[in-house]
N, C-alpha and C positions, 0 to 999 in steps of 0.2 A: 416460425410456425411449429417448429418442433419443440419449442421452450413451451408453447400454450397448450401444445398435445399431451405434454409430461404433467403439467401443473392441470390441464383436465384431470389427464388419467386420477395424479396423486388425489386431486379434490374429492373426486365420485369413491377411491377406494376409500376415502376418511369417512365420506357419508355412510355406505357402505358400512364401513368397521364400530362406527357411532350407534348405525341403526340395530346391530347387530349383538351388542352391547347394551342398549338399551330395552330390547328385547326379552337376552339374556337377564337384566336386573328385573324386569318385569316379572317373568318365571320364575326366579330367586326368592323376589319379594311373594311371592301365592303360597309358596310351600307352607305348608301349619306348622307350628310350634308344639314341639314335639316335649320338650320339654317347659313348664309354666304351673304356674300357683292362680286359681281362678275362684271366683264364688258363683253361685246360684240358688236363687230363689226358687229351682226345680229338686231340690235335691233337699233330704232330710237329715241326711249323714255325711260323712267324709267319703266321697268318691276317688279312687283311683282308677287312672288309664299307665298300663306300663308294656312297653316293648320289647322285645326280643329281636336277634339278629334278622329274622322273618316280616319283621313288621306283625308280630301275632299280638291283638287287642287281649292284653288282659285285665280284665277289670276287677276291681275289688268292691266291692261296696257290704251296706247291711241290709239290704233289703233286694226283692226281685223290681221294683220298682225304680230304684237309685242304680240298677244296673243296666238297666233298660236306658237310663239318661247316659249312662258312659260310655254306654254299646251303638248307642246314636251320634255321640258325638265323636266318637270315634270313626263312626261310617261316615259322619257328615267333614271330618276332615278329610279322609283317603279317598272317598270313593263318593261324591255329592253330585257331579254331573249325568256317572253310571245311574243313579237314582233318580238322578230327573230324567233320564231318557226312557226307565224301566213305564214309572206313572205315566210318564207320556203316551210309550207305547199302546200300554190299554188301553189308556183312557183316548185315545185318535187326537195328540195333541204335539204332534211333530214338528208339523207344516209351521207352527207357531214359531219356530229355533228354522228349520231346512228350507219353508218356502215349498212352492209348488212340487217338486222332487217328492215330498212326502206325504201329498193332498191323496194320493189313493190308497197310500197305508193308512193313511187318518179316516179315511171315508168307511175303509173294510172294518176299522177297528171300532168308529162310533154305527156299525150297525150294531153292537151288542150292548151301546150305553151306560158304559161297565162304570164312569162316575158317577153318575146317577144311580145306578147300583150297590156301590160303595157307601154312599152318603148315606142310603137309608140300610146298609149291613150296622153304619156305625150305630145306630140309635137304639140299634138290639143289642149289642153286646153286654158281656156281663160288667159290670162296673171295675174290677180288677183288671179285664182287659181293656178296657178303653182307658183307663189312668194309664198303665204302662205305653199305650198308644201317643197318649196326650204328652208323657214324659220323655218318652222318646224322642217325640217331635221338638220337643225343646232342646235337646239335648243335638240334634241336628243342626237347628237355630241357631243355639249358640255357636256352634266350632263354625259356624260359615259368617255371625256376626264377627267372631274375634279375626275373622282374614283383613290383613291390612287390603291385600289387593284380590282381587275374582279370582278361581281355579282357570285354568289358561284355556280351558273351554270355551271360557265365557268371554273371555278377552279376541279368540278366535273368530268365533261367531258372532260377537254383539249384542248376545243376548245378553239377560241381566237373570240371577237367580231368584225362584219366586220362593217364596218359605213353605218350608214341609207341614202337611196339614196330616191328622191322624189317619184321614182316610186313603191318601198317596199309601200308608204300607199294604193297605188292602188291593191297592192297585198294581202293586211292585209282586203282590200272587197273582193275581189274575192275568200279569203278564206271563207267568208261569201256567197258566191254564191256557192262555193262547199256545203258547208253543209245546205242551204236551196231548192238549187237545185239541189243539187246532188242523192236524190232519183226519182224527174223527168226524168232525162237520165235515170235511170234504168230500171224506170216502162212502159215505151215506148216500151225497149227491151224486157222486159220478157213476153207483152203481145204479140207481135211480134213472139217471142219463142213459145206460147201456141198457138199463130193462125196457125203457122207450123206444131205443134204434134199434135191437138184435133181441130181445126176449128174454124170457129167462133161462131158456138154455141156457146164454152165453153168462148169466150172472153166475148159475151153477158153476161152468166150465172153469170160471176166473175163481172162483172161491173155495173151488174143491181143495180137501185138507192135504197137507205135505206127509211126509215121513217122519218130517222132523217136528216130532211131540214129545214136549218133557213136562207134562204137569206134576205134580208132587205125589198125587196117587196113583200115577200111572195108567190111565183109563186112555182109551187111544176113540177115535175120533174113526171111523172104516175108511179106508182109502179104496175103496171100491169105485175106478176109475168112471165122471158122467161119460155121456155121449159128445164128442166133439162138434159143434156146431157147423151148420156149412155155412160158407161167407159167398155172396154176392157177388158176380163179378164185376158189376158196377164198383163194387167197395174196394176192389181190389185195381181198379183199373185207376180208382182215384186216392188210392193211397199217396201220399207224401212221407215217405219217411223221415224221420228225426227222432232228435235222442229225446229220449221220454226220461223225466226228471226223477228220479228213483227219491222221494223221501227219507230224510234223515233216520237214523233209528233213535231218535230223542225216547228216550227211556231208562238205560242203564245193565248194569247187574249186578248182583249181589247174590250173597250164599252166606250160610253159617253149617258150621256144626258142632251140635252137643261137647258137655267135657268129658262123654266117652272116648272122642277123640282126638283128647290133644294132651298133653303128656301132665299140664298141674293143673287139667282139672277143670279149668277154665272155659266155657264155652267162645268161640270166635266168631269173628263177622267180617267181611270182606262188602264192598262198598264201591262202588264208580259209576257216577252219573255221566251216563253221556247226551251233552249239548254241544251245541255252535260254538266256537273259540272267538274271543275279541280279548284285545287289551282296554282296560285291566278284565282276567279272567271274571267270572259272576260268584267268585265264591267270595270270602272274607274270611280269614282264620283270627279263632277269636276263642278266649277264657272267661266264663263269666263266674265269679266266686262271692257268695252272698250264703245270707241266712233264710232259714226256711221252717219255720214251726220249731227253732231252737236248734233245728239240725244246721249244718255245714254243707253247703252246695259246692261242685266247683265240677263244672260240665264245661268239654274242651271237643272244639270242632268247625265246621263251617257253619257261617251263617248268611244269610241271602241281605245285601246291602238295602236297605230301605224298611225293611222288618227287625223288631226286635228279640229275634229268636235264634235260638244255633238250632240247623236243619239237621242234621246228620252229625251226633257225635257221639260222646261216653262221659257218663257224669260218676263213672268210679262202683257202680252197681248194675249198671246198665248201658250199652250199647245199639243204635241204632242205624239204621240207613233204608234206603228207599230205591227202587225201582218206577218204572212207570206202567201202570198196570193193565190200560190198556185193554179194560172193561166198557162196555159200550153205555154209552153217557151223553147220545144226540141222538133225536128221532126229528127225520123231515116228513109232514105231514101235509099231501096234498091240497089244497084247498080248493072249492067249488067258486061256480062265478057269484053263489048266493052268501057269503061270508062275509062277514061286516068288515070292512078294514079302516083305520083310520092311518094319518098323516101326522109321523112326530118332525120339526125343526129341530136341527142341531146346526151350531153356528161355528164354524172348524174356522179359528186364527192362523191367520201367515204374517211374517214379517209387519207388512204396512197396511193388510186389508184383510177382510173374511170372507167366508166361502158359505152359504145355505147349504144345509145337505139334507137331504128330504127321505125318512124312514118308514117306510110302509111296516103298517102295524097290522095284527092279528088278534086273536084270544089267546092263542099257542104260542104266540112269539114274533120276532120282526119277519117279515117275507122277503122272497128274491124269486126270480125266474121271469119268465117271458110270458107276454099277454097268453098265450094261451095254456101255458098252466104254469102255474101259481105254488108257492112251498113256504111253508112257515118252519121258521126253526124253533123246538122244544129242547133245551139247552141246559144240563146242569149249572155249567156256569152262569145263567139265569136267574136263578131258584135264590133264595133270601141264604140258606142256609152253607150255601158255596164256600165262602172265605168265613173268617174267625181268628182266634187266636189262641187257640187249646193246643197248637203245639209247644207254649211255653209251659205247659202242664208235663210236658217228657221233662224235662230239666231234673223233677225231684223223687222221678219213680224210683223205685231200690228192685223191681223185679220186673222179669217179661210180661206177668198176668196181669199188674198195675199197666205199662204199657199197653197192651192188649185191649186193655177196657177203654183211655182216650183215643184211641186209634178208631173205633168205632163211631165217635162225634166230634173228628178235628175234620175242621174246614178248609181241606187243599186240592187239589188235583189228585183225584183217589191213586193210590200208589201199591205197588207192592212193599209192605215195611217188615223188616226182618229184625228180629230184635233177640239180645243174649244179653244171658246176666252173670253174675261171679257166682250164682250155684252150679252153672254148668248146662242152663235152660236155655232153649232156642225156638224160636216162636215165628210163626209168617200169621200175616194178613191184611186184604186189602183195606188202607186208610183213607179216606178221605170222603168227601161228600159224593154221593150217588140213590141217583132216584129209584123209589118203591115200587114206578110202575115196571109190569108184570111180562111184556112184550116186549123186548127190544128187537128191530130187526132191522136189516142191510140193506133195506130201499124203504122209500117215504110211503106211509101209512096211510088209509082212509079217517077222515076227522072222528068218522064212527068208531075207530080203533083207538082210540086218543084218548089214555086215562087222566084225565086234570088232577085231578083230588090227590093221584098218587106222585104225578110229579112233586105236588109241594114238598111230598114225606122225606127227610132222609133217610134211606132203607141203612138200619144200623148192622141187623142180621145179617152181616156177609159171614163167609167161612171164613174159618181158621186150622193154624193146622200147631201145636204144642210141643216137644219133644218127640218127633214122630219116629218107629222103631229101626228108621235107619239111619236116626244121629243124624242128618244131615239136609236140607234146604237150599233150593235154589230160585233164581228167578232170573228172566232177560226178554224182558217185555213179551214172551210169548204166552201161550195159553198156563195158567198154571195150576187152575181150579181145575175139577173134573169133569167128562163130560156129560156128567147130570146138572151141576153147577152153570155149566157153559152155558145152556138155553135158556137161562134164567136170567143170567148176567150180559151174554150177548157177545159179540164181537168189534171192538170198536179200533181197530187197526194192527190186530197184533203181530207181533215181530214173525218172520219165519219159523224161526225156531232151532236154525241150525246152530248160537249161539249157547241156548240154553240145551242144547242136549250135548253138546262139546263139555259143559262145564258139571251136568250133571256125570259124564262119563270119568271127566278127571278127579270127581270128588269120591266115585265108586270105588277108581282105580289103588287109593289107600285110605289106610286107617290108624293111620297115627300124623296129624295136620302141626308146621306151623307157622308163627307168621310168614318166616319165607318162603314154603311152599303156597301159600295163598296168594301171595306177590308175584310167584312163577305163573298163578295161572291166573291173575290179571295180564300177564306179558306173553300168555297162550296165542303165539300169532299161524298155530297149524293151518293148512287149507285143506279142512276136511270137506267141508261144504264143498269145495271146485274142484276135489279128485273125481268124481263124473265128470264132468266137463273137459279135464285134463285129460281124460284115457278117449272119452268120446273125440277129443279135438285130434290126438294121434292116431287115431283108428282112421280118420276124415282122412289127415295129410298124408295116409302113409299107401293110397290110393294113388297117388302120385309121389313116391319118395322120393327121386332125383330131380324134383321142381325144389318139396318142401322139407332137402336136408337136410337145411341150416336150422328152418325154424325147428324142426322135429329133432334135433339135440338141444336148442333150447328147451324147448318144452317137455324132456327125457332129464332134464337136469335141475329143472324146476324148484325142486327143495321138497317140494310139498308144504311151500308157507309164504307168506308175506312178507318174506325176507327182502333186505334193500337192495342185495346183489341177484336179485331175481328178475332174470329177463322171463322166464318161462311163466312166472305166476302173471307178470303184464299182457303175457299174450292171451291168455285162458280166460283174465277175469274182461278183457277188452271183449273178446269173440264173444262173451256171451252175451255180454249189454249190449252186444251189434245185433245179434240174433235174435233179444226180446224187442229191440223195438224196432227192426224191421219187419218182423214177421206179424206184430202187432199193431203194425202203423196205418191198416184198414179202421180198426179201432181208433186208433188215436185222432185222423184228420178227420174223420167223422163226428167226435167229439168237439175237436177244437170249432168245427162252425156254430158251435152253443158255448161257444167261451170254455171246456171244459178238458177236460184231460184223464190219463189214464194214471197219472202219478201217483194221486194218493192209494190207486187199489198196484203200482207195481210191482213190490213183495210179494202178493200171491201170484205173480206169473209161474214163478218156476215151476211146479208140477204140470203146468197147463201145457208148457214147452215144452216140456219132456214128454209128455202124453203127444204133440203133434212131433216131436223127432221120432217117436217108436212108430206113430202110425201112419205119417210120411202124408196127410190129406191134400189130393190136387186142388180140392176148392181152398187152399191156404196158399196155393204156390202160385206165383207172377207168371205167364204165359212166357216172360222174359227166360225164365228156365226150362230147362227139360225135363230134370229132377230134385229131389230136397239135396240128392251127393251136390251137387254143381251150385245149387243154390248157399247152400254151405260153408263150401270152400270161398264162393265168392265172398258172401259174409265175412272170412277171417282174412279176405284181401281186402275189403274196404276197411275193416278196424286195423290192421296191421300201417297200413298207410295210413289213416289218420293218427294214429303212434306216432309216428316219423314226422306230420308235419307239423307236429305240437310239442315234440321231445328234442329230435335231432334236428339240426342243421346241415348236415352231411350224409343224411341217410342211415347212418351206424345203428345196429341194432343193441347195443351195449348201451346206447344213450337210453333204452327202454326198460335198467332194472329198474324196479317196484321202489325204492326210498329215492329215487329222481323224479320218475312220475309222480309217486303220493308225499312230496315234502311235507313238514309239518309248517305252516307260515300261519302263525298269530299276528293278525293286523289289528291298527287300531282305526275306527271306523274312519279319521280322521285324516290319514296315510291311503285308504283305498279310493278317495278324492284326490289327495294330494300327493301321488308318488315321492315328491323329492322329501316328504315328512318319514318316511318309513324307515329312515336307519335310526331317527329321533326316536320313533314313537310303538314301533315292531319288535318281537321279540325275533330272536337271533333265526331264522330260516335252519333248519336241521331235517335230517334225513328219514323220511318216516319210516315209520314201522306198525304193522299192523293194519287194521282193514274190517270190512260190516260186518263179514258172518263169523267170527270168529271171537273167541273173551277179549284178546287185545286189541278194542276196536280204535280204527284211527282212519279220521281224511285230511285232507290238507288244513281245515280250521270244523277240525271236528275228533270229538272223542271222547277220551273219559278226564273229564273236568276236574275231577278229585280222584285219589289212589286213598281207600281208608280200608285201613283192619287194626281192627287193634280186639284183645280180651280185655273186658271190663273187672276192673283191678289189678290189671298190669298196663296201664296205661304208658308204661314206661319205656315200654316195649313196641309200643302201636306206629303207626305209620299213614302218615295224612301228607301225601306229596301233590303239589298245583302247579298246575300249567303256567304259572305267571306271579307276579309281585302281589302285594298287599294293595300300595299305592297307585291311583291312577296318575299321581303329578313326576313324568318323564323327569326332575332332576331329583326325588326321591330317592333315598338308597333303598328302597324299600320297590321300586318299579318291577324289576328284574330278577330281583333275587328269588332264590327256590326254583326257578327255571329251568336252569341248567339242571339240577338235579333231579327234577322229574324229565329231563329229555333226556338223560343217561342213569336212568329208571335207577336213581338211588333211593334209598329207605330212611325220608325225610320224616325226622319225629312227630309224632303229634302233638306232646307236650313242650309246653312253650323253654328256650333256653334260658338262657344269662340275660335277665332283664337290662336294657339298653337307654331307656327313657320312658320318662315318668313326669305324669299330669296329677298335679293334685288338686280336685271340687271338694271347696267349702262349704256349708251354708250358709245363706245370707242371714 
């Protein structure tokens, strides 16, 4: 018996060891060929793809169009999956690879019909953008025909890859228009929802403006406090509290200032998108070097996988990057029982069958809401003129003013873009497509109010601002225009603000900048923002000081930052997210019975909160309390304890510094299904640092996506560090690498090193 149990055992560990091996050669066999001599019939000239320690694409070609084929096939070796999930995205075409799991993100997403929107963008473009669209795609085409075996995606899942079509890159923005405008459509609706249950007081009360304003020309906003609404005791008797989902700050920051202030002359620019972290990160670092009207091109920077364009970089005269600007660019417009609607089908693929999904249509746009009233969405990312491909026209600018001008008709997700050039010029203005009409406002409109004609327009007239007399430029998704500008342009989710006025204060604070102090203050983890909250929290505990001694030297010791060895900044920024969504959780469950929620508007709580901590209202406090002291304290006893039972195992309050609680953990989508994949397929778990309202922002898979500064004509100098590899194929050398050094904030080059391998396209 024991001879059969050993020659079991040995048998299953060989199977085992076979399967495991076989696997292994499989994932071996997918990797691309990094090194190769090819031809193509897409290509006019001699194409090259060459590498660096980085995995950084660079390409050589003669023309912008044979770059565009390099830049694609390049994306379509390293990163071909990331791109079919991005077009997916948009386009609600998930379900098709995940199966049911993904039918209600495919349903939200074909309410916008964004391929059918695509298809007819393409028929407009200008003939030079649609070739490079077309060459592109070939050049995808190819690096995925030349795979002996599938990317290990596709070997996972079962899916098969379908070929890149030119209007997939239009789809791979507009998934970038979902996720920088896609809490705009929400936050329209929920206050909409609050002006139905509570009035407009309470839309006032939730909207009234902060302290914290840093537009560029300094124009303030009167914080002249509304009136605090009373609440219901009914509302109050059926609150449920829960944590209310505080929205990303998908937006960014960036600054520049003049070459007044940096010592050759040079103007600079400082850069960091923040997005959602996955493996492989969203960015691609990339060289494109070609000829241009006899001129010499060679523009070095990110570029978004599935478009053939570097997003943010420096082409040696110029410099750019972008924020998310955060201009209001969605109007819901109620409709009557008498408005014609019609019914669109859309047929959403799952694995083995499909799904109807039925689109109630309007003249304004698709509708959603409940039989008894009715909301059409009116949607830039609608409009014909949304997507395009005029940001391949930044590649050959030589100045901010050239900039300046396509920024005004490039089809993105309108941005804040910041641009400097080697005279020493620094320049802001909002980029990308947004509508003419003349009203935007914070709750759904009467149809009577509903300009059509103007929707179609792209309003190109936004402001700008050129060398302004104090050398210096910021942005961080807050207000940045003035507030004469503001009521023109609207409000369509903007950041706090406590970001951008940190960073306006650090760029006041000197006057002679360089790269590395720009890097110090992308790595700004102060907590200025939660020094009220800190002193108000000790002021609370010290009511009771021999209950709250322990925590009240923690919180005495604090740092005043987001430091990793900070138990005190965990208790502060905990108590306060205990405080806004209990105290607002009359709001919240009243919401949720309309399917809705207070998330997209919970940025603007804070002044609201602070207005009911001064004025202490019994129509806001639970009969369960005596007073707001008691109520309070209770507050930073329930967050303290939900600390503990999500940090520690033993109760220790040490287990609660701030780099344990906020690790940084890049997963890859594939690992958050499958745990035992996560040492395969994760990037290495390290101790975070930093946090929302602050320049060094960071969550556990959230932050700044890219570190970029660099002076345009000292490129040599610049600094473009990523969360993550180049490659999304785990046995790439190229997966991981640059990782570590943006997680031990080094000043990873932007220009590519010691080329490493080398692709050469012939033509046929």
């Amino acid at each position: 018996m024991k001879k059969i149990i050993k020659i079991t055992t040995v048998a299953l560990l060989s199977i085992i060891f076979i399967a495991a091996v076989g696997v292994y050669l499989l994932l071996f066999m997918s990797l691309p060929k990094l090194d190769a001599a090819i031809d193509s019939d897409a290509v006019s000239d001699n194409v090259t793809i060459e590498r660096d320690r980085l995995g950084t694409a660079v390409v050589t070609a003669s023309n912008r169009q044979d770059a565009a084929y390099g830049l694609g096939y390049a994306h379509g070796q390293d990163r071909f999956f990331q791109m079919d999930l991005l077009r997916r995205n948009s386009a609600g075409e998930l379900a098709e690879i995940f199966g049911e799991k993904a039918l209600e993100l495919d349903k939200s997403r074909r309410f916008h019909q964004l391929r059918k929107r695509a298809n007819n963008i393409l028929t407009t473009l200008p003939k030079a953008h649609l070739k490079s669209l077309q060459t592109y795609a070939r050049g995808v085409n190819d690096a995925i025909a030349a795979q002996s075996v599938n990317a290990f995606e596709y070997l996972v899942t079962g899916a098969k890859p379908r070929p890149w079509v030119p209007a997939d890159s239009l789809l791979v923005i507009y998934s970038m228009y979902l996720d920088l405008q896609g809490n705009t459509i929400k936050r329209d609706l929920t206050l909409t929802y609050i002006q139905s249950i509570f009035g407009d007081e309470m839309v006032a009360f939730i909207l009234q403006p902060s302290q914290y304003q840093a537009p560029l020309d300094g124009s303030l906003i009167s914080l002249t406090p509304p009136s605090i609404p009373q609440l219901s005791p009914l509302y109050i008797s059926q609150a449920v509290p829960k944590e209310i989902a505080e929205p990303l700050d998908i937006g960014s920051n960036n600054w520049a200032v003049t070459g007044e202030l940096t010592k050759n002359g040079n103007a600079m620019l400082s850069d960091d998108m923040h997005l959602s972290f996955a493996v492989p990160i969203i960015w691609y670092r990339a060289q494109l070097n070609y000829q241009h009207n006899g001129d010499d091109v060679s523009i070095t920077g990110v570029s978004l996988p599935g478009a053939p364009a570097i997003v943010v970089g420096s082409n040696g005269h110029v410099a750019w990057g972008f924020t998310n600007a955060y201009i209001d660019t969605a109007d819901w417009i109620e409709i009557s029982d008498n408005t014609a609607l019609t019914v669109e089908n859309e047929e959403i693929m799952l694995p083995n069958s499909s799904v109807d999904y039925k689109i109630l249509m309007s003249k304004f746009g698709p509708v959603k809401g409940t039989l008894s009233k009715r909301y059409a969405l009116s949607w830039v990312g609608h409009q014909d003129y949304a997507v395009d491909m005029s940001l391949v026209e930044l590649d050959s600018i030589k100045n901010v003013q050239q900039g300046i001008a396509i920024a005004s008709n490039i089809g993105i997700p309108v941005q804040n873009m910041m641009l400097v050039d080697t005279a020493g010029n620094a320049a802001w203005k909002p980029a990308g497509a947004f509508p003419s009409r003349t009203n935007p406002s914070d709750v759904a409109i009467a149809e009577s109010d509903y300009q059509a004609d103007n929707w179609l327009i792209d309003q190109n007239d936004l402001p700008e601002v050129i060398n302004p007399d104090t050398n210096r430029l910021w942005s961080g998704n807050s207000r940045v225009v003035s507030t004469k500008q503001h009521k023109a342009l609207g409000d369509g989710g903007y950041a706090l603000g406590a970001r951008s006025t940190q960073i306006r204060d650090r760029l006041f604070a000197g006057n002679d900048f360089t790269v590395d102090d720009f890097y110090q203050l992308q790595l700004d983890n102060e907590a200025r923002f939660l020094l009220p909250w800190q002193q108000q929290l000790i002021t609370l505990l010290n009511t009771q000081p021999k209950r709250f001694a322990k925590d009240i030297a923690y919180l005495n010791s604090w740092q005043a930052c987001a430091c990793s060895d900070s138990v005190g900044y965990t208790l502060v920024r905990q108590y306060r997210q205990q405080l806004i969504d209990n105290t607002f959780a009359p709001l919240e469950t009243q919401l949720a019975l309309l399917s809705q929620s207070l998330s997209p508007v919970k940025r603007y709580l804070e002044p609201a909160m602070w207005q009911l901590i001064d004025a202490q209202p019994t129509s806001w406090l639970s009969t369960e309390f005596s007073n707001w002291s008691a109520y309070m304290i209770n507050m930073y006893q329930q967050s303290k304890l939900q600390l503990l039972a999500k940090h520690s195992k033993n109760g220790n309050m040490d287990d609660l510094a701030w780099g344990r609680v906020n690790q940084l953990k890049i997963q890859h989508p594939f690992s958050k299904q499958i745990p035992i994949l996560s040492r395969l397929l994760d990037m290495p778990t390290v101790t975070g640092f930093g946090d929302s309202y602050m320049p060094a922002v960071q969550g556990a898979s959230f932050g700044a996506s890219q570190r970029f500064i660099v002076q345009p004509g000292d490129e040599a100098n610049g600094v473009l560090a990523i969360p993550g590899g180049q490659s999304g194929h785990p046995l790439s050398n190229f997966y991981r690498v640059g990782f570590t050094e943006y997680a031990t904030q080094q000043h990873t080059p932007l220009l590519p090193s010691k080329l490493l391998h080398r692709i050469e396209i012939s033509p046929k």
